[in-house]
C-alpha positions as CSV (number, residue, x, y, z in Angstrom):
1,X,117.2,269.7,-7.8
2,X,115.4,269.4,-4.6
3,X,114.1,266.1,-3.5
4,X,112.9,264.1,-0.4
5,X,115.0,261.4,0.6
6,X,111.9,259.6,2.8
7,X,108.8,260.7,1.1
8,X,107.3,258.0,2.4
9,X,106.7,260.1,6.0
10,X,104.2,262.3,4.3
11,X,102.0,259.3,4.6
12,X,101.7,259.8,8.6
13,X,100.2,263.1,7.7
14,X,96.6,262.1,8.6
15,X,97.8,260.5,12.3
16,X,96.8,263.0,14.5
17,X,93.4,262.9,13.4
18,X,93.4,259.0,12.8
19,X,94.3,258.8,16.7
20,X,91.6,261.7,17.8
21,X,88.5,259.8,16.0
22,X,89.0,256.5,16.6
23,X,90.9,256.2,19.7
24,X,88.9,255.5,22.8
25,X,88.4,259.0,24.8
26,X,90.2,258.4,29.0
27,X,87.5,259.4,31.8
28,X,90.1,259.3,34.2
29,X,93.2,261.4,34.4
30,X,96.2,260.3,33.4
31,X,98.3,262.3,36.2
32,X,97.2,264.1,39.4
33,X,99.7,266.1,39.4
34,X,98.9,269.7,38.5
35,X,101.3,272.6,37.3
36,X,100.1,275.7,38.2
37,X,102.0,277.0,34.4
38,X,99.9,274.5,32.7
39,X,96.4,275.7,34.4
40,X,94.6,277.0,31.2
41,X,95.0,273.2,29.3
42,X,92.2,272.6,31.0
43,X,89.9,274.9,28.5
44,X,92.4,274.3,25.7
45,X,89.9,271.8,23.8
46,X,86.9,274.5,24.2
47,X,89.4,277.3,23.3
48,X,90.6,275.1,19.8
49,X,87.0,274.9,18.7
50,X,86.3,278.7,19.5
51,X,89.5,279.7,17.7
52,X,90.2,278.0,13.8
53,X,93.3,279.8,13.8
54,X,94.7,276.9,16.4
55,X,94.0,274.3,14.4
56,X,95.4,275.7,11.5
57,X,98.6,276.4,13.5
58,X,98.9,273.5,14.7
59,X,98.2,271.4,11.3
60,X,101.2,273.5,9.9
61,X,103.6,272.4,12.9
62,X,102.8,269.0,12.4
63,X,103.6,269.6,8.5
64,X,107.0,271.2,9.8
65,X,107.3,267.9,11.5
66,X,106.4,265.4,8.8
67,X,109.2,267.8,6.3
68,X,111.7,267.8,8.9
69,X,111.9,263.7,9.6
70,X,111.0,263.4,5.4
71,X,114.8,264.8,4.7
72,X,114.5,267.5,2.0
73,X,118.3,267.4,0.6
74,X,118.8,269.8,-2.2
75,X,121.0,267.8,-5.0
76,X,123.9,269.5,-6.6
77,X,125.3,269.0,-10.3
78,X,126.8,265.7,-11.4
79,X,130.3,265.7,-10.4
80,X,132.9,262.9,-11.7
81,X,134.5,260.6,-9.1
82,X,137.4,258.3,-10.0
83,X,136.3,254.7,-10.1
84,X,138.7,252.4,-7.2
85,X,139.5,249.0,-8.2
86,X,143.0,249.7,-10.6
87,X,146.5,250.6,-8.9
88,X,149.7,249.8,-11.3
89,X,153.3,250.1,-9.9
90,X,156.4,251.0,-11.6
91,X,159.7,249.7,-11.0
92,X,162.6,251.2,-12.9
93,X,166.2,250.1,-12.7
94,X,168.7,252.5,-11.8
95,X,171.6,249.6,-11.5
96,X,175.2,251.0,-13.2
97,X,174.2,249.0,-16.7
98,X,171.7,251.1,-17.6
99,X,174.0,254.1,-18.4
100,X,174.9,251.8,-21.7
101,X,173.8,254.4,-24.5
102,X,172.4,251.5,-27.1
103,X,169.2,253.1,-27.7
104,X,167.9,255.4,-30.4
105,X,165.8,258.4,-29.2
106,X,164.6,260.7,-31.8
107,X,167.7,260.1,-34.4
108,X,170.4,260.4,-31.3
109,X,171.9,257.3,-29.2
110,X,170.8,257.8,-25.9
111,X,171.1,255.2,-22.5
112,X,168.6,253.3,-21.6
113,X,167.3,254.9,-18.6
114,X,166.6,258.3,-20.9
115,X,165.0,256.1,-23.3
116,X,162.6,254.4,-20.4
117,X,161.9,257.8,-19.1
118,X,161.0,259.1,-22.4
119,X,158.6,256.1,-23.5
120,X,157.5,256.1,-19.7
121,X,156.3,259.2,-19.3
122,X,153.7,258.3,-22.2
123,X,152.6,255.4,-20.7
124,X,151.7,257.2,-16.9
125,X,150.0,260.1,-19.1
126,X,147.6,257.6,-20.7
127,X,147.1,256.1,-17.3
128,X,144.0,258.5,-16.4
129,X,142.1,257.2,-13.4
130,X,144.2,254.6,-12.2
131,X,146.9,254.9,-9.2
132,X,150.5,254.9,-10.1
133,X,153.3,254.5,-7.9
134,X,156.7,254.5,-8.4
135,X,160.0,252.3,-7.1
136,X,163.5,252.5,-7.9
137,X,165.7,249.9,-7.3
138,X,169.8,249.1,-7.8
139,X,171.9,247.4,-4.8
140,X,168.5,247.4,-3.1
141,X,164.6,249.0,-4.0
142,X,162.9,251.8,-1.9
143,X,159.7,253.7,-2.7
144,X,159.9,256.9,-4.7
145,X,156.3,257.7,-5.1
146,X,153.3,256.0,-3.2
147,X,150.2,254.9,-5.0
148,X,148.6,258.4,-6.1
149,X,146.2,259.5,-8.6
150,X,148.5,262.4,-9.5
151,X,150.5,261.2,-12.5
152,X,152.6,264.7,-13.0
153,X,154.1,263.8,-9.3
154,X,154.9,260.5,-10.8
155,X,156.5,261.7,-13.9
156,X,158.2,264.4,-12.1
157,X,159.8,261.7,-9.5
158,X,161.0,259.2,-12.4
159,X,162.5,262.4,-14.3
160,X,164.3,263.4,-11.3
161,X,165.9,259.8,-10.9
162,X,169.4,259.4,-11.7
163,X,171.7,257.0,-12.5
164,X,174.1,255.5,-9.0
165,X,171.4,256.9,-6.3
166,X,171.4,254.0,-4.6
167,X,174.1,251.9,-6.1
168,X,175.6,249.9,-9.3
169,X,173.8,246.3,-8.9
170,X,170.4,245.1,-9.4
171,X,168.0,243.9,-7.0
172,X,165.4,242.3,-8.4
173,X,164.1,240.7,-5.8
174,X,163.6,243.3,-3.4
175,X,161.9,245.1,-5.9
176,X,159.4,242.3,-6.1
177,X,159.0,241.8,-2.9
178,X,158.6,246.3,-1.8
179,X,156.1,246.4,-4.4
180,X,154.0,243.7,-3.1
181,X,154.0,245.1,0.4
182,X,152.8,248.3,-1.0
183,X,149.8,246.1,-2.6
184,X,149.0,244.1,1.0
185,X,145.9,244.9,2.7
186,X,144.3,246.3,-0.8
187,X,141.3,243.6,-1.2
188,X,139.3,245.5,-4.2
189,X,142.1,246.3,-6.9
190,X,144.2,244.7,-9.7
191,X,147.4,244.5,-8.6
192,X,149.8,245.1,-11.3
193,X,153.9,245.7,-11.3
194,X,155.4,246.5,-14.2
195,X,159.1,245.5,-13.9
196,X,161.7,247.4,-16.0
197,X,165.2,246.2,-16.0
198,X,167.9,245.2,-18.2
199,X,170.7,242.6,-16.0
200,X,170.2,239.8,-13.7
201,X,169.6,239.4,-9.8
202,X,173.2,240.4,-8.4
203,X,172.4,241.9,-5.0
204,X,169.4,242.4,-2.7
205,X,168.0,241.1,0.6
206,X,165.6,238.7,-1.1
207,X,166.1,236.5,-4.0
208,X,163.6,236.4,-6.6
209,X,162.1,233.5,-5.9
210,X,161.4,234.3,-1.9
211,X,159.8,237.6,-3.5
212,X,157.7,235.5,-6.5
213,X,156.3,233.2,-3.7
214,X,155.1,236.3,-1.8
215,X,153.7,237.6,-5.4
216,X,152.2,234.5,-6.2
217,X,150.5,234.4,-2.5
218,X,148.8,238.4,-3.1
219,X,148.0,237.9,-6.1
220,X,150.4,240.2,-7.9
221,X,150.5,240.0,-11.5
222,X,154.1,241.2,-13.2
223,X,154.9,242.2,-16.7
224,X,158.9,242.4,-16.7
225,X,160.1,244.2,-19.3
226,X,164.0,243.0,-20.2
227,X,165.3,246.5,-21.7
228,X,168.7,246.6,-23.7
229,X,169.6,246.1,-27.8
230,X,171.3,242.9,-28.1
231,X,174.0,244.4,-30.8
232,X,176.1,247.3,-31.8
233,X,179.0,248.5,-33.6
234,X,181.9,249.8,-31.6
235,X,185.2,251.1,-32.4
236,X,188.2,248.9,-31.4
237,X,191.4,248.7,-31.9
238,X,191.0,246.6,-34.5
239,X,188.1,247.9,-36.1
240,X,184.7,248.3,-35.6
241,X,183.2,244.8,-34.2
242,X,179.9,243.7,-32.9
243,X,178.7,243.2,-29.5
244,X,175.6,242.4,-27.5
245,X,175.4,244.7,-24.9
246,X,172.5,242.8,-23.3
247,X,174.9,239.6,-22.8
248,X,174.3,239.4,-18.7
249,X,170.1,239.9,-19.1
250,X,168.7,237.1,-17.5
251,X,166.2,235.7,-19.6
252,X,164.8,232.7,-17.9
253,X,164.4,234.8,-14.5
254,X,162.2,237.2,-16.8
255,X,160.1,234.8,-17.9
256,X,159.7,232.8,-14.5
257,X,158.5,235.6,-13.3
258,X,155.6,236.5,-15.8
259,X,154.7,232.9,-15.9
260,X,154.6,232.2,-11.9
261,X,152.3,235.9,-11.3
262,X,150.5,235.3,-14.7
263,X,151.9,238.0,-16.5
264,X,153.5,238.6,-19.8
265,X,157.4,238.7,-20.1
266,X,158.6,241.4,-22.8
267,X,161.9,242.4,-24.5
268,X,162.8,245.6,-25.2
269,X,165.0,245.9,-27.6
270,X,164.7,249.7,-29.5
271,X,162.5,252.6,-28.3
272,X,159.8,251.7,-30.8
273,X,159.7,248.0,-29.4
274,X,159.2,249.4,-25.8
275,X,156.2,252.1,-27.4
276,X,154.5,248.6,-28.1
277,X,154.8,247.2,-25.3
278,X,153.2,250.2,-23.3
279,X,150.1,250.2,-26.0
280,X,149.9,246.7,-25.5
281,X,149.8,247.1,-21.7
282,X,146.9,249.3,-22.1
283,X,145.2,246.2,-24.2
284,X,146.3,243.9,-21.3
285,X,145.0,246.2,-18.1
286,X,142.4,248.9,-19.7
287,X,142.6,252.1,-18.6
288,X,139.3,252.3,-15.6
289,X,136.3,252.6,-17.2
290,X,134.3,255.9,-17.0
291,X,134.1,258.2,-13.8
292,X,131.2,257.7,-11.9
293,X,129.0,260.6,-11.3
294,X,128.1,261.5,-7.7
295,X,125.6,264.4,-7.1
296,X,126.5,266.0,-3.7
297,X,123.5,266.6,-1.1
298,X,122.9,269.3,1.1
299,X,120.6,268.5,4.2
300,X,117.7,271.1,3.9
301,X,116.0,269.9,7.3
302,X,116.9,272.8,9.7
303,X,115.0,275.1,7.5
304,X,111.4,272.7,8.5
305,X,112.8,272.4,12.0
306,X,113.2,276.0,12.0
307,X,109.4,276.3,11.4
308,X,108.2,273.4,13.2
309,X,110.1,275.4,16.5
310,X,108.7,278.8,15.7
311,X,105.2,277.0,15.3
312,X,105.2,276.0,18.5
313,X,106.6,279.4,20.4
314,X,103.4,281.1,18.5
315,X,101.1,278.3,19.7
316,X,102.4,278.8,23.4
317,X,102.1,282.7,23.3
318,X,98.7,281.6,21.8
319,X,97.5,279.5,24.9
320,X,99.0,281.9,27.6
321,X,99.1,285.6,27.3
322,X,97.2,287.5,29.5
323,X,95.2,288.3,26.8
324,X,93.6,284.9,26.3
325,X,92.5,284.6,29.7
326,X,90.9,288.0,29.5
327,X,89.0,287.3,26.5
328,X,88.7,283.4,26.7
């Protein structure tokens, strides 16, 4: 669609004549300086009444003008953009407990960090429009995927993740504490860390309270997610017994940390549980709202320009061939 974005200019149309009637007319000359180039101005008022084709090119240059300083834009097709405003990051435990195979994946015992990648990947596919990133974190945390809108790179990185990449223990607090550098500086977004892990604080550089005051202080809200069945059978030597493989799970750190970043502590306890916790993520931080549409402009003025220019060449060549002295 072509447009004007100043349409408003069109009103100086009339100007030139505005100024010719009703301006005062000068007796005296404005300069005494004479260019020898410029001699045949002097009869250019006599020649513009004697020749209507002038005036009619000079009415058109000014139009040129008027169009070029109006700024015809030619608007393209609505295109969607991805509304700002919603960054999540992910922080998955890699710590040595989380090869314990208590979890059921599609009829077969499976360990936990299978499970979370499986239920995970879900959650970051449903995740259209917003900016994941991704951290992984064991004897300490570093940053496996920056904030992106590209969620295949993000399920690609936390498939590739394994088990004893960067240790056996579990730093929660450094965790903490990377992500919420990664959200400094970022004024206009809901910060939001999602915190999967399945021990206790037994290693890192921070503790988890130095990294819930710096949480608390930008605004970071955290929804840890404790992961881990608290019993199975195993074989013994004297039988099958009971056990709760989730006996060194921290509970009051997890919900600390929900309560001081007003979050929501969750407990995942089967593969199903940890499916409703993802849908009730979505219910807790909506997916961003519809794309807005932006219609891209292309600047048209060069082509009025163009004219205006030309205009003037053909008004010159007008006023000064040999020609018009001849016949003037």
């Amino acid at each position: 669609m072509f447009e004007f974005a100043w349409p408003w200019m069109f009103l100086l149309i009339p100007l030139p004549w505005l100024i010719r009637y009703f301006l005062p007319a000068t007796s005296q000359p404005l300069s005494a300086i004479r260019i020898p180039a410029l001699n045949g101005l002097d009869n250019a008022q006599q020649s513009m009444r004697a020749k209507p084709l002038m005036w009619l090119l000079l009415a058109l240059c000014w139009l040129a003008v008027i169009g070029t300083v109006a700024r015809p834009q030619w608007l393209g097709e609505p295109l969607p953009v991805r509304s700002e405003g919603r960054e999540i990051m992910l922080a998955v435990d890699l710590s040595g407990s989380m090869e314990i195979a208590d979890m059921q994946l599609n009829g077969k015992s499976v360990d936990r960090l299978t499970m979370v990648k499986s239920v995970l990947g879900d959650f970051i596919s449903r995740r259209e429009g917003d900016r994941l990133g991704l951290i992984l974190f064991a004897d300490t945390a570093f940053l496996q995927t920056p904030m992106t809108y590209d969620r295949d790179t993000v399920q690609q990185m936390l498939n590739e993740s394994v088990l004893g990449l960067v240790g056996e223990r579990t730093a929660i607090g450094d965790a903490i504490a990377l992500a919420v550098k990664r959200f400094r500086g970022k004024e206009e977004t809901n910060r939001v860390l999602v915190l999967l892990t399945d021990g206790q604080n037994t290693a890192g550089n921070l503790t988890p309270d130095q990294a819930l005051e710096l949480a608390d202080a930008y605004d970071v809200r955290i929804y840890p997610i404790a992961v881990g069945a608290e019993e199975v059978v195993v074989d013994s030597f004297f039988g099958q017994r009971r056990v709760n493989p989730s006996r060194d799970l921290d509970v009051p750190l997890m919900q600390r940390i929900a309560e001081t970043t007003d979050g929501r502590y969750f407990r995942a306890r089967s593969t199903q549980e940890l499916e409703d916790i993802y849908q009730l993520l979505d219910e807790l931080e909506p997916i961003a709202g519809s794309p807005q549409q932006l219609r891209p402009r292309q600047a048209l003025y060069f082509w009025p320009l163009s004219a205006a220019l030309l205009l003037m060449v053909m008004i010159a060549l007008f006023h000064y061939r040999p020609w018009r002295q001849r016949n003037g």
